[in-house]
C-alpha positions as CSV (number, residue, x, y, z in Angstrom):
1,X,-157.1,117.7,-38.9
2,X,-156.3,118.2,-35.0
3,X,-157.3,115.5,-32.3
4,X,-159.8,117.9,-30.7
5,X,-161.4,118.7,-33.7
6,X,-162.2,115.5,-34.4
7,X,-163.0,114.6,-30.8
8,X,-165.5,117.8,-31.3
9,X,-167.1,116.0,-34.7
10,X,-167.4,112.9,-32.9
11,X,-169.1,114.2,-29.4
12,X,-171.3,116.6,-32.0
13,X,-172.5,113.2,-33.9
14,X,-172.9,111.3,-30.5
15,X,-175.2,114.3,-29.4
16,X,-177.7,114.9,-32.7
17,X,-178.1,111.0,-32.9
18,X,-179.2,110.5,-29.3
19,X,-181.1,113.5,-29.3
20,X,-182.7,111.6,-33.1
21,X,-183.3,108.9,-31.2
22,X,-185.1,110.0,-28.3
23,X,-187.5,112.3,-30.3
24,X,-188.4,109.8,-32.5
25,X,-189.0,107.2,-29.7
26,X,-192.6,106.8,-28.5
27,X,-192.8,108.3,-25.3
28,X,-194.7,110.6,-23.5
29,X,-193.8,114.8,-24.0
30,X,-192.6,115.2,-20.0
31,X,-191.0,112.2,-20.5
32,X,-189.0,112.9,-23.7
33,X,-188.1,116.3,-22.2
34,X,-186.4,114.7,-18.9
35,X,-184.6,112.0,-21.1
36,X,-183.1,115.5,-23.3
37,X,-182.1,117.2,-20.0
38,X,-180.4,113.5,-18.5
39,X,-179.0,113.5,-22.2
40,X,-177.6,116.8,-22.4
41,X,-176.2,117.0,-18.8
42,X,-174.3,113.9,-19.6
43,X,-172.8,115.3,-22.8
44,X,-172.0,118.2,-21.4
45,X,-170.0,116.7,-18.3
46,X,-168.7,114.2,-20.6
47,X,-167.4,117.2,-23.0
48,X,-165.6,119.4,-19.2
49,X,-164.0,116.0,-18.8
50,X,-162.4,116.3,-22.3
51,X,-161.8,119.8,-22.1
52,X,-160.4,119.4,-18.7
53,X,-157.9,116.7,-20.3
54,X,-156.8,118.6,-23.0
55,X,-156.1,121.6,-20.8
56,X,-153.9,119.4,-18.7
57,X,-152.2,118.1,-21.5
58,X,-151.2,121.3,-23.1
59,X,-149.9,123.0,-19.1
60,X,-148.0,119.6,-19.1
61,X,-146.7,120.3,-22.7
62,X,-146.0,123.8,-22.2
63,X,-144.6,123.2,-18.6
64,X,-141.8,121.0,-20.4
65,X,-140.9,123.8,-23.2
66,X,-140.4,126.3,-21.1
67,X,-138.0,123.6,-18.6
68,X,-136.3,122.6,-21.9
69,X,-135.9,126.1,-22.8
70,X,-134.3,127.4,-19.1
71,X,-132.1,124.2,-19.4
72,X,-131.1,125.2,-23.2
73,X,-130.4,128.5,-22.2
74,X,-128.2,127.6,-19.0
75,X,-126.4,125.6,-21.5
76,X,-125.7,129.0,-23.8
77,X,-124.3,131.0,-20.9
């Protein structure tokens, strides 16, 4: 199983048991609905951040094949 899928599973989890939580709490209906909304934006900057990473990562990975293939091919000629 990949990284990201997992890191997907785990944000997924995080999400349904907060969002659980916070409808089962005893608060008032406008209330509960800003908590969601606070909730959700949270998750969903905290999931760009990860997807931000990860598309780093892979430029950064892909950046150094295609280096290590120019300097592999150099070597050929």
């Amino acid at each position: 199983m990949s990284s990201g899928k997992v890191v997907l599973g785990l944000l997924a989890g995080v999400a349904v048991g907060a969002l659980a939580g916070i409808l089962f709490a005893p608060a008032k209906g406008s209330k509960t609905r800003k908590r969601i909304l606070k909730k959700g934006e949270d998750y969903s900057d905290a999931l760009k951040e990860k997807f931000d990473d990860l598309v780093d990562n892979l430029t950064e990975k892909f950046e150094k094949a295609k280096e290590d293939i120019s300097g592999n091919t150099e070597k050929v000629k």
